[in-house]
C-alpha positions in Angstrom: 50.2 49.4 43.4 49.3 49.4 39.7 50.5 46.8 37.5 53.6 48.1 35.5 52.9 48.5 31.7 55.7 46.7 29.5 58.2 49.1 28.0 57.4 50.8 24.6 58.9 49.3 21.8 57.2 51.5 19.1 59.8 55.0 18.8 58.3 55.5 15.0 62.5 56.2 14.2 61.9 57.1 10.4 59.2 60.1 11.4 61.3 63.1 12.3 60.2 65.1 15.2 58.8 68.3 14.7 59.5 71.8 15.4 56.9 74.0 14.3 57.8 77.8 14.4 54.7 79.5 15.8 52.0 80.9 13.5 51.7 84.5 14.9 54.4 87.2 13.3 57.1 87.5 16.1 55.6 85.2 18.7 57.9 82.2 18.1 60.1 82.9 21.2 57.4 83.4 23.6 56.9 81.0 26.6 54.3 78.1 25.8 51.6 79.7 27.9 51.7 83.0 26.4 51.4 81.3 23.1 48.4 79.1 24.6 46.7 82.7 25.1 47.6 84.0 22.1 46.4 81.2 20.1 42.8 81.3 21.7 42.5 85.2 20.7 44.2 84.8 17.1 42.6 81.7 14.7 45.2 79.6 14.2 44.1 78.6 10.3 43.7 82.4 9.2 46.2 83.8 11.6 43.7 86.3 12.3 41.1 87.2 14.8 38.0 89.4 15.2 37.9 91.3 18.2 34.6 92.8 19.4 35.2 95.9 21.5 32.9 97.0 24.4 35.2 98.5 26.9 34.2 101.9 26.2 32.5 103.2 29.1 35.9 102.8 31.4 36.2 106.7 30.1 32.5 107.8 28.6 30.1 105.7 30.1 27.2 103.9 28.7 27.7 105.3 25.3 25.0 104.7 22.3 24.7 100.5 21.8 26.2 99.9 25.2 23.6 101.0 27.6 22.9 97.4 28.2 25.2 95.1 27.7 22.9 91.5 28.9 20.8 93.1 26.0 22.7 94.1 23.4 25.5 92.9 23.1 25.5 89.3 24.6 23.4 87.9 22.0 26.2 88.3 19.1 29.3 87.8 21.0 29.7 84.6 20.3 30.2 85.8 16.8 33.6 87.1 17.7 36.6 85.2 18.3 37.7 87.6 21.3 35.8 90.2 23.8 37.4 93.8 24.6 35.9 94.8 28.3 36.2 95.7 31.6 36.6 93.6 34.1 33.6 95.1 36.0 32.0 94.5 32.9 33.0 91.0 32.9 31.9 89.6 36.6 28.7 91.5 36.7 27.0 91.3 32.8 28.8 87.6 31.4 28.4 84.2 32.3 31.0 82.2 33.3 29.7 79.4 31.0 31.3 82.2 28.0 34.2 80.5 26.2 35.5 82.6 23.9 39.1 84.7 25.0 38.5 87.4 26.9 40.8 90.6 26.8 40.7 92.8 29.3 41.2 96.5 29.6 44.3 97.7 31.8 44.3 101.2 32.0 42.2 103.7 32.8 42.1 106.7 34.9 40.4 109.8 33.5 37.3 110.4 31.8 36.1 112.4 28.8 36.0 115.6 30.9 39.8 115.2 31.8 43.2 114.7 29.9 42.9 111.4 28.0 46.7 110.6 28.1 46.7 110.9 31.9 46.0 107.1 32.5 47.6 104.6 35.3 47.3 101.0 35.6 44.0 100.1 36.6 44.2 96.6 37.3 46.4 93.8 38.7 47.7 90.9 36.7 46.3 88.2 39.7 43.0 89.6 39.0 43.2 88.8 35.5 44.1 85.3 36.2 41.6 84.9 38.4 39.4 86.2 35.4 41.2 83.7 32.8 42.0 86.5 30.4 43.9 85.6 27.2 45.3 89.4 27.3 45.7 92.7 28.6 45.2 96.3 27.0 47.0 98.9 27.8 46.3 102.5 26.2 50.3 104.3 24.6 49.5 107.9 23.7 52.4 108.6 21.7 52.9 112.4 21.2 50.4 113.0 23.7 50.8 114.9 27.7 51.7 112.2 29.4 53.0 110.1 26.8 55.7 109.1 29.0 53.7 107.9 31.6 51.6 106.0 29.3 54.7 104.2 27.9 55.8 102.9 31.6 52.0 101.7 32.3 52.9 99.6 29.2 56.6 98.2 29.7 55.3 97.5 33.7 52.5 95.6 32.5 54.7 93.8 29.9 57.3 92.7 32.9 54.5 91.6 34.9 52.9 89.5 32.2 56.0 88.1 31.5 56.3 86.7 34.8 52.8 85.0 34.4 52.5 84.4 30.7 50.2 87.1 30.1 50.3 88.6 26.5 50.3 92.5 26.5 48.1 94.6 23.9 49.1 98.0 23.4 46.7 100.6 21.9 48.0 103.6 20.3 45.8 106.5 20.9 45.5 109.2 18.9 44.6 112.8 20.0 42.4 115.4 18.6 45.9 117.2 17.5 47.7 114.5 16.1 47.9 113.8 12.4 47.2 110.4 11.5 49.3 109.7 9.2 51.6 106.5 8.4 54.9 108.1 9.8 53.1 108.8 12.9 51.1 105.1 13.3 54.5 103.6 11.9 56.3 105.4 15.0 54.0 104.3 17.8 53.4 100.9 16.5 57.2 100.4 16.6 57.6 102.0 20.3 54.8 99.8 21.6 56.3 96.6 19.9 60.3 97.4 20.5 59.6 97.4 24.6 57.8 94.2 24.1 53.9 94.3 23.3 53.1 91.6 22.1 50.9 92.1 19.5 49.0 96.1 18.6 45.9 98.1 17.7 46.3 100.8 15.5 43.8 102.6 13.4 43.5 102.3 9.6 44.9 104.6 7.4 44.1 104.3 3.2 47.8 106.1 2.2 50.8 103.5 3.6 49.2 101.1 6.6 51.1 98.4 4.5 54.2 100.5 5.7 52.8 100.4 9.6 52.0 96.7 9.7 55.3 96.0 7.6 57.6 97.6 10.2 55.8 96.4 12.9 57.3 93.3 14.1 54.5 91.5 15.6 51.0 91.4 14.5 49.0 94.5 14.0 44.8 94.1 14.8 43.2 97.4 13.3 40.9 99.9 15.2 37.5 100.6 14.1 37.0 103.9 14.9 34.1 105.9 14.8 31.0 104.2 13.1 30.5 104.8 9.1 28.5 103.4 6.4 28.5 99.6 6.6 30.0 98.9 2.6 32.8 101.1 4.4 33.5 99.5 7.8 33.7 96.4 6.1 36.1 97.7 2.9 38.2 98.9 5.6 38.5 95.7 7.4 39.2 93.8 3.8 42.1 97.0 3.2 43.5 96.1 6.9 43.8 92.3 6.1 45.3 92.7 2.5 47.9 94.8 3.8 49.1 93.0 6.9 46.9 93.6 9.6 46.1 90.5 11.8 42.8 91.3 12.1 40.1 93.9 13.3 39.1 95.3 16.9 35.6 96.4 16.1 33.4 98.1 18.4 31.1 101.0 17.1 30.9 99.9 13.6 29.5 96.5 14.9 27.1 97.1 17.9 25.9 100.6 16.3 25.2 98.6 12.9 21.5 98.4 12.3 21.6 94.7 12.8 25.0 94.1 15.0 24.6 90.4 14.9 24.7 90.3 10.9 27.1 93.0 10.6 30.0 90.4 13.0 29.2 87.8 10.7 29.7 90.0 7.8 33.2 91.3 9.2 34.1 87.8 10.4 33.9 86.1 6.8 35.9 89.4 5.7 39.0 88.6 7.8 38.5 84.8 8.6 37.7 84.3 4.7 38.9 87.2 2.7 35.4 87.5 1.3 35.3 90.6 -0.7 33.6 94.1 1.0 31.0 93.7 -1.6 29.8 89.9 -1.1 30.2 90.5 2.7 27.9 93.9 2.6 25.1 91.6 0.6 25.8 88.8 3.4 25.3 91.6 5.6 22.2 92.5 4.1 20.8 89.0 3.9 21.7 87.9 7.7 19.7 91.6 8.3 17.1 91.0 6.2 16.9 86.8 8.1 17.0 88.5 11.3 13.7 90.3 10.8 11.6 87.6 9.5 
C-alpha cells in the first residue's frame, strides 16, 4: 500500500478560479470532447484554421493534383492545420505517425455522371473513432433535388455525433442553377447551423459574405472553389478572414498551384497572420522560387 501523502494545505484562496468561455463563435456549450476536437482543427491563438481539401475523388475520381496522393500531396500536408479526405484515402495513402486533425468526408453516393444532391451517409461514426477524426462532413444541397434528403443525412449525423462528441461539418453545395448570391449562402448557412452543425463551409462571395458569416451563428471556414490566379486565391482567403470567416478549406487552389507547398504556406500566414494578399503572393513567390534551387 503506498504511503499516504499529507493533506494539501496550499488552496491559493485569493486566485479566483476560472471560467473561460470557449474561443470558437457558438461552441461554448458543447461537451468538453467535442471542444477537444474542435480545438485541434481550429488554432486556438487565431481562432482560425487552414483546411487542406483532398476528398475529391469520393464523386470524380483522381482529378488533376490528386492522382497520387503519397506523391503529391503528402509532402505539404503538414502545412495545414487540418486534412479533408476519405477515409479510404486515409488507411491506405497516410501514416499513422500523421498528427495533424483529420476530417473526414461523410457523404457520398453518386458520382459526376449522376444527380449530385442524391447523397446518403456513407460512413459510420464508430469508424471514425476508430480513425481518430476531429470531424465529419456532410454535403446540404440547399435548393437542390434532394435537398431534403441531404438535410436529414446532416441532422442524423449531428445526433449521432452528439452521442460521441463528434463535431459535424456541413457543406453547402451549390448547383449549376443556383445563384450564388448572399441571400442564398446566408439561407443555407443558417439551415445547416440552426439543426446543429457545428461549424460550416460556404463559398466566398465579394458583394455581402460579411452578412453570411454575420448571421451564421457558429464559425464559417470558406470554400476554395475552382482554381484561379494565385494573387486571387490568396486575396480571397484575406476577404474571407476580414469579414468573419474562420478560416479557409482549400483544395484546388493549393495542390493545382505551381508550387503547392509554397502556395499552403502562403495561405497559412494569410489566415493565421493576416498578412496582406500582396506580401503573401511575394512569400509565395519566394518559397517557389526556394523550392527550385
Amino acid at each position: 500500500m503506498p504511503e499516504v501523502d499529507k493533506e494539501g494545505k496550499d488552496f491559493c484562496l485569493k486566485v479566483p478560479a476560472k471560467n473561460d468561455g470557449f474561443f470558437l463563435k457558438g461552441s461554448n456549450s458543447l461537451d468538453w470532447g467535442m471542444k477537444n476536437r474542435l480545438a485541434r482543427i481550429f488554432n486556438p491563438e487565431s481562432g482560425r484554421t487552414v483546411m487542406l481539401a483532398i476528398d475529391h475523388g469520393y464523386f470524380q475520381g483522381p482529378t488533376t493534383g490528386l492522382e497520387r496522393i503519397d506523391v503529391k500531396v503528402l509532402p505539404f500536408a503538414p502545412y495545414a492545420d487540418t486534412l479533408m479526405l476519405t477515409r479510404g484515402i486515409l488507411r491506405s495513402q497516410v501514416p499513422p505517425s500523421y498528427i495533424k486533425s483529420i476530417v473526414l468526408r461523410a457523404s457520398g453516393g453518386p458520382s459526376i455522371l449522376k444527380e449530385l444532391s442524391n447523397e446518403q451517409i456513407a460512413m459510420d461514426m464508430e469508424d471514425a473513432l476508430r480513425l481518430n477524426a476531429c470531424a465529419l462532413a456532410v454535403q446540404v444541397f440547399i435548393g437542390g433535388e434532394y435537398e431534403t434528403q441531404s438535410v436529414h443525412n446532416m441532422t442524423r449525423l449531428i445526433d449521432m455525433g452528439m452521442r460521441y462528441g463528434m463535431p459535424i461539418l456541413a457543406v453547402t453545395a451549390v448547383g449549376k442553377d443556383m445563384a450564388r448570391d448572399a441571400r442564398y449562402f446566408r439561407l443555407a448557412c443558417r439551415i445547416c447551423a440552426e439543426l446543429g452543425a457545428a461549424y460550416v463551409k460556404t463559398y466566398y462571395i465579394p458583394d455581402g459574405f460579411e452578412t453570411v458569416t454575420a448571421s451564421c451563428p457558429v464559425p464559417i471556414v470558406m470554400a476554395g472553389g475552382k482554381k484561379i490566379p494565385e494573387i486571387d486565391a490568396l486575396t480571397m482567403a484575406h476577404n474571407a478572414v476580414q469579414q468573419g470567416a474562420s478560416g479557409v478549406d482549400m483544395g484546388r487552389n493549393i495542390f493545382q498551384s505551381e508550387s503547392p507547398e509554397a502556395m499552403i504556406q502562403a495561405v497559412g500566414a494569410v489566415v493565421h497572420e493576416n498578412l496582406s494578399p500582396q506580401h503573401a503572393h511575394e512569400m509565395y513567390l519566394d518559397l517557389k522560387t526556394k523550392g527550385r534551387t
